[in-house]
Each structure stands twice: as structure tokens, then as C-alpha cells.
N, C-alpha and C positions, 0 to 999 in steps of 0.2 A: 260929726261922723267919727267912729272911733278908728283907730290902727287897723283893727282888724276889719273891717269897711273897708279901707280906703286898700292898699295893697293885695294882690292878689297876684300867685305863681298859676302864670297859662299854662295849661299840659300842652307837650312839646308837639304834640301835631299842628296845631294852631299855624296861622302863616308867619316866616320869620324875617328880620331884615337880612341878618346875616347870621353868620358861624364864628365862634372865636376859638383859634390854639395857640398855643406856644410851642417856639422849637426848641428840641433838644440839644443842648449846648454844653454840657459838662455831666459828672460825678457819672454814677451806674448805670445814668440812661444811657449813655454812651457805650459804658462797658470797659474793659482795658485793653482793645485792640482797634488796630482799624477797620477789618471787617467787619467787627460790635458795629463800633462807630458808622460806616454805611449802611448796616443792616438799621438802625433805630432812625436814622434821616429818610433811607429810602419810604420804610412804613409810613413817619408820619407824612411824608412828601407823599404818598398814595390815600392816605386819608383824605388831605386837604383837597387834591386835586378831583376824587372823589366824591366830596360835598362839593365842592364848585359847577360841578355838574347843575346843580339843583339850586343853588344858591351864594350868594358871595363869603369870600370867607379871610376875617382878618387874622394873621399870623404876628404876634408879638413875637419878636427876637431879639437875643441880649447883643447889643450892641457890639461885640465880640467875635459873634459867630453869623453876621451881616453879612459876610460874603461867601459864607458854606451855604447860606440859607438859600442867597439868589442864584447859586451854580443848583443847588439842587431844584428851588421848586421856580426862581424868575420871580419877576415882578409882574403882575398883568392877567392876560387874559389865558384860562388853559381847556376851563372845560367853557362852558355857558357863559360862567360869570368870574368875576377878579377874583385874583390871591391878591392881598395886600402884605405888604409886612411893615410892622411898627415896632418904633427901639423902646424899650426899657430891662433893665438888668431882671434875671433872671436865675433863677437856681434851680429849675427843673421845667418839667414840661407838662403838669397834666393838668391841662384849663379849668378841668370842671370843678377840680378841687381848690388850685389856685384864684381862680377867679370869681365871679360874682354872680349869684342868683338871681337874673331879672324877675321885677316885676311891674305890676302895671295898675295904673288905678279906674279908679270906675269912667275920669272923664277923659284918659287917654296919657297917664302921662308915663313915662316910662321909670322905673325904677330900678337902684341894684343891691342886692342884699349884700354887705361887707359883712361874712361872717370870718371869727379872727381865726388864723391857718395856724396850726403847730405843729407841723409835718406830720399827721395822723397819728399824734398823740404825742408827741415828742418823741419820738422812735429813734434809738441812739444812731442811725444809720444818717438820718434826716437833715438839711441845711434848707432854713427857711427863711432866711431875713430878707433874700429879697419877693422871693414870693409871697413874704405875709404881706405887701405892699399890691399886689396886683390887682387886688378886689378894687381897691380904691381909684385905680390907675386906669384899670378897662373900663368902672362905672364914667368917670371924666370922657375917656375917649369917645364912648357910645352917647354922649351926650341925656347921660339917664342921671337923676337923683340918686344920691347914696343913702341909702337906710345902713347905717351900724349897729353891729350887734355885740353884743359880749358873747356870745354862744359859738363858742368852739364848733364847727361845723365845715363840710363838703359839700360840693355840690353833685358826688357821687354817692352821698349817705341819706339824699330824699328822693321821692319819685311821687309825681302829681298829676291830680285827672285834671287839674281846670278851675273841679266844683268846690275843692275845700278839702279832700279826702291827701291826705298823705302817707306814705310808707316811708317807716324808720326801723333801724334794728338797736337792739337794745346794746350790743359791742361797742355800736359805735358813739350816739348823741350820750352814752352814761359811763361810756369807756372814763374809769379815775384817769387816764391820761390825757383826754380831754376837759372833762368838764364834771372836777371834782366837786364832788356833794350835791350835784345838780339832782332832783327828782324826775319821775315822767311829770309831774305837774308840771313842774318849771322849765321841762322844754316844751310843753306841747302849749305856754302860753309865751315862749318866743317865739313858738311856729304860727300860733295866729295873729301876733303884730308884726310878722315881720313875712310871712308869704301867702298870708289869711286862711289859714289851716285849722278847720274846723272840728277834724276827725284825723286822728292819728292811728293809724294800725300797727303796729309796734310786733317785729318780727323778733324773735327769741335769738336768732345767731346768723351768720352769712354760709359762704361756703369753705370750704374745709383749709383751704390752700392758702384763703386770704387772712390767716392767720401768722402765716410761716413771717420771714424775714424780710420780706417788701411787700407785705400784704397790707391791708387799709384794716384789716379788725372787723372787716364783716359787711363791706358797703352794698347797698339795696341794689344798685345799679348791674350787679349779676346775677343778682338771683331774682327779682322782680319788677314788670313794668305793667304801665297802666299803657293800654292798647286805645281804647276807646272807654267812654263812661260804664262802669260798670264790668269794665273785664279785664283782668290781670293778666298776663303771661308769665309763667313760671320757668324758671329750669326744673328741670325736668332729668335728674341721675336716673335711669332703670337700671339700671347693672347694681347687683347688691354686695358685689365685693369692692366696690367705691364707697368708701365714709359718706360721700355726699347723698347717696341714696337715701338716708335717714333722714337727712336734712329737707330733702325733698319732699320724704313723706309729711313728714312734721309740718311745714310750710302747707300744704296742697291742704291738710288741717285746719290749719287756724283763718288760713283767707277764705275758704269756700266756706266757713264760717260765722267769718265776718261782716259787715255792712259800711256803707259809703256815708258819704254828709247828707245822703239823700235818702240815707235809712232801707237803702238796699243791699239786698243780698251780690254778690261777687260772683261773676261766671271765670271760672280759673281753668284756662288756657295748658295744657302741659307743648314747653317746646324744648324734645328732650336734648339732652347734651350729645358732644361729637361722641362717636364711639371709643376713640383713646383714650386710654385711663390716665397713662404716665409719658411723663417724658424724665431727658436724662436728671432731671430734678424730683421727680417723684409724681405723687398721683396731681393731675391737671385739676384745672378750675374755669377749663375753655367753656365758655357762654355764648351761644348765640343771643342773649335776652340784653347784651350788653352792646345795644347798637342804637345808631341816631337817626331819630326821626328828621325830614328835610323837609322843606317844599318838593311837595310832588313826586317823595321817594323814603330810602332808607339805606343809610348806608351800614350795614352788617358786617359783621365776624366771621370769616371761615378759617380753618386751618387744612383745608388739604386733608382732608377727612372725609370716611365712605357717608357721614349724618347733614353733610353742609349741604347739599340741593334740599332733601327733605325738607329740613328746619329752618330752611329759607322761604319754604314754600310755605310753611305756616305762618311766617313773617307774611309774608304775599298776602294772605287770605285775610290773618289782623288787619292788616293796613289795607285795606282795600282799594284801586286805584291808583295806589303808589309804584312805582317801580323800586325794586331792591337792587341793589348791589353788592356782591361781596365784595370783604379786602382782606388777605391774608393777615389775619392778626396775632399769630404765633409771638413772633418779635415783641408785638405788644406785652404780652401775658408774660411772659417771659421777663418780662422787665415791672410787671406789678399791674397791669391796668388792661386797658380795651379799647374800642373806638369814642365807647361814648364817655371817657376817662378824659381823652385828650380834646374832647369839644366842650363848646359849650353855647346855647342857641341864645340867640337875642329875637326875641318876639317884634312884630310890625305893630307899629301903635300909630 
């Protein structure tokens, strides 16, 4: 049986055992005040407690900030199911990139992709030495197989149906500050030994904002997700005095265009953005499409904006079944990321 046989990335509806983040403990997530500092604890502490609803969820914390983490979120039980928290050093907080892409093989066993972390591209702002360690750290703790990769990679830079079909942007797996002289060849044949990725879709840019100075360079994970087999959800700019409107169109292009590992056509979903263009940092990159699927729900993005019920409600409709939830993710965004930045799922095997 080859690599690409054997491994395979579940799309995140699927049932999971738990949720993994990390807490915020130091440098800009923080901020340099203390109200930064409780504004960025209380968000993720609203996250976590927010997937626990629906699911268990373990909290890695740097050994350091142990006892900000249990005054803010506790140890135990808050919604349904446990917060855990477990020590190792840390240098920021955003799981999906820090941490490991499970996966899973044809006869059950659980898997976790260690792809290598360099603070989204080496980005002079970035401190990564102990996060390049975490992929490896959650794989042990979740009791899953490590697959290592040499492929500079996030687990905010793929988004996956299940079947084989993956989205990637071209900023990011060819970004020279990642993964110089790499080809799309050569990454779309570490995508299928390593999370059995058949068919690559390869998006031309991200959104506008994620380019600035804590930006990730273009990650999938706000501008496109796979809802169900066969249907994307888009952001969606309408306002054409927003850069990203272009981006939109371009996007809504090439997927309703394109086809899956099953040689289908794409039904693309528009779910448009908040209506605030700017905050005091310039034009936003606020995404509803940047949220986590749970057992038996979803937990989404709002900002206190006139588009959060709407755009919620087409969440509703995609996931059918599910219960949604907002969390105010302003704070988030603010600080470079989203909900489904600072999670990351582990599938039931």
C-alpha cells in the first residue's frame, strides 16, 4: 500500500475526539498593556469554553502562565465536556499552525502530520523555537503516529473535503520564505504522502489584510471552506471600494470552475463579509468562513456587526443540523488570526 493509500485528512465535519489550543502567554498576543493582555485570555477562554459545548478540548500552556490560564478558564468541566490543560513551552498561540495535521489510515489508526513551523515564513516579527516543537509534542500526547515532513506548512494553509480534494494558495506552500525552490509538483506530491491529497486547487492570493505585518501571506482558512462534498463556501467582499472585492471575484472564478478528486464540478456558496470595511488599523479581513466545525455544531466569528445573524445563517443552512455559535472575534483578528487559527480538530478513530 503506498503513502498516499495509507493516510488520509478527514474533512472536519466528520466525528471528533477532541479540540486542541494553546494559550496565549507572551510577545503581541498579549499586546503591551494589561487590558491587551485580558482582552486576548478572555477571547481565547470564550473560544475554548465555546467548543466544550460540543466537545472536549485540550489547552496546552507554557508552563509559565499555569496559573493565569486556570484563573481564567479552570481546570474541568464548563460547558458539556472538559477543558484540560497540559504544560509545554510555548511561544505563541495559534494551534492550527503550531500544531499537527491529523490523520487517519484506512484501518483506524490515527495519524499526525509534523509539518516544519517557521513562523509563516520567517517573518522578522516571529519567535518560533519552541513552537516548531509542538507538532511533535500534541502528535505523542494524542497518542497518534507522527508522519514528518520537510514541507514548511500550516494547518491554516489547507482546507479538505475527506475525498482527496485540497485547497492551497499559492502565497503560501511557494511563499520563498517558506519553501524555497519548491514547485506545485513538489508540493502537491507531499500533499498526497502525507494527508492523501489527490487534487489540489491552488488559489492565486488570500485576502488583502493577511498580507500586512501579522498576516500569514494568504492562509485558505479565510477565504475558503469545504462545507460538504462538493461545495465551498466563499467569502464573499460586495462592497467594491474594499481591495478584497477583486479577490472575491477572482476566487468565485476559478472554484466554480474547478472540480474535486471525484471529477466534479463545485457548487460555491457566497458568505459575504461583515459590513465594516476598516478599523483603527485600516481596511479588515473579518471572515465568517474562518470558523470550526464541532460535533453537533460550529463555532463562528462575529464582530458586533449589522452581517453576523445573516452570515451565520448561511452557516446554519451549510451545516445542517448543527447548532452555530458565535464568539466575538474582533480581538482575534486583530492580533492576525480567527477561531479556527487557534483550534485545531483531532478526528475519532
Amino acid at each position: 500500500m503506498s503513502a498516499a493509500d495509507h493516510w488520509r485528512m478527514p474533512a472536519e465535519w466528520v466525528p471528533h475526539e477532541r479540540t486542541w489550543m494553546a494559550w496565549p502567554s507572551s510577545g503581541y498576543t498579549l499586546g503591551e498593556t494589561d487590558a491587551a493582555a485580558d482582552e486576548a485570555r478572555a477571547t481565547w477562554a470564550d473560544v475554548a469554553l465555546a467548543v466544550s459545548r460540543f466537545e472536549p478540548v485540550t489547552l496546552v500552556v507554557d508552563p509559565d502562565a499555569v496559573v493565569v490560564a486556570r484563573r481564567w478558564i479552570g481546570e474541568g468541566r464548563h460547558g458539556h465536556y472538559r477543558v484540560d490543560l497540559l504544560e509545554a513551552p510555548l511561544d505563541d498561540a495559534w494551534m492550527r499552525d503550531i500544531g499537527p495535521t491529523f490523520v487517519v489510515s484506512p484501518t483506524g489508526e490515527l495519524g499526525a502530520v509534523d509539518w516544519v513551523f517557521n513562523g509563516w515564513g520567517a517573518q522578522e516579527w516571529a519567535i518560533w523555537g519552541n513552537d516548531a516543537r509542538i507538532g511533535e509534542f500534541v502528535a505523542g500526547r494524542a497518542g497518534a503516529t507522527r508522519v514528518a515532513s520537510d514541507l514548511v506548512n500550516e494547518g491554516g494553509g489547507i482546507h479538505v473535503d475527506g475525498l482527496g480534494t485540497v485547497l492551497l494558495t499559492e502565497t503560501v506552500q511557494l511563499d520563498p520564505g517558506r519553501n524555497p525552490g519548491l514547485t506545485r509538483a513538489d508540493v502537491e506530491a507531499e500533499m498526497a504522502r502525507t494527508i492523501g491529497a489527490t487534487t489540489c486547487i491552488w488559489l492565486p492570493r488570500g485576502l488583502t489584510r493577511d498580507y500586512d505585518e501579522f498576516g500569514t501571506r494568504g492562509h485558505v482558512d479565510i477565504v475558503a471552506t469545504f462545507a460538504s462534498p462538493g461545495v465551498v463556501l466563499l467569502h464573499w467582499q460586495g462592497d467594491p471600494a474594499h481591495p478584497d472585492h477583486e479577490v472575491s471575484v477572482e476566487l468565485e472564478g476559478l472554484l466554480s470552475s474547478a472540480r474535486d478528486a471525484r471529477g466534479e464540478p463545485l457548487e460555491v456558496v457566497r458568505v459575504p463579509a461583515p459590513r465594516t470595511l476598516e478599523d483603527e488599523d485600516g481596511i479588515v479581513d473579518w471572515s465568517y468562513i474562518n470558523h470550526l466545525v464541532v460535533n453537533d455544531g460550529v463555532v463562528a466569528c462575529t464582530y458586533d456587526d449589522p452581517q453576523d445573524a445573516a452570515s451565520l445563517a448561511v452557516l446554519e443552512k451549510a451545516y445542517a443540523g448543527r447548532q452555530v455559535v458565535g464568539v466575538d472575534a474582533r480581538p482575534l483578528f486583530a492580533r492576525g488570526g480567527g477561531i479556527h487559527c487557534i483550534t485545531q480538530q483531532q478526528p475519532r478513530v
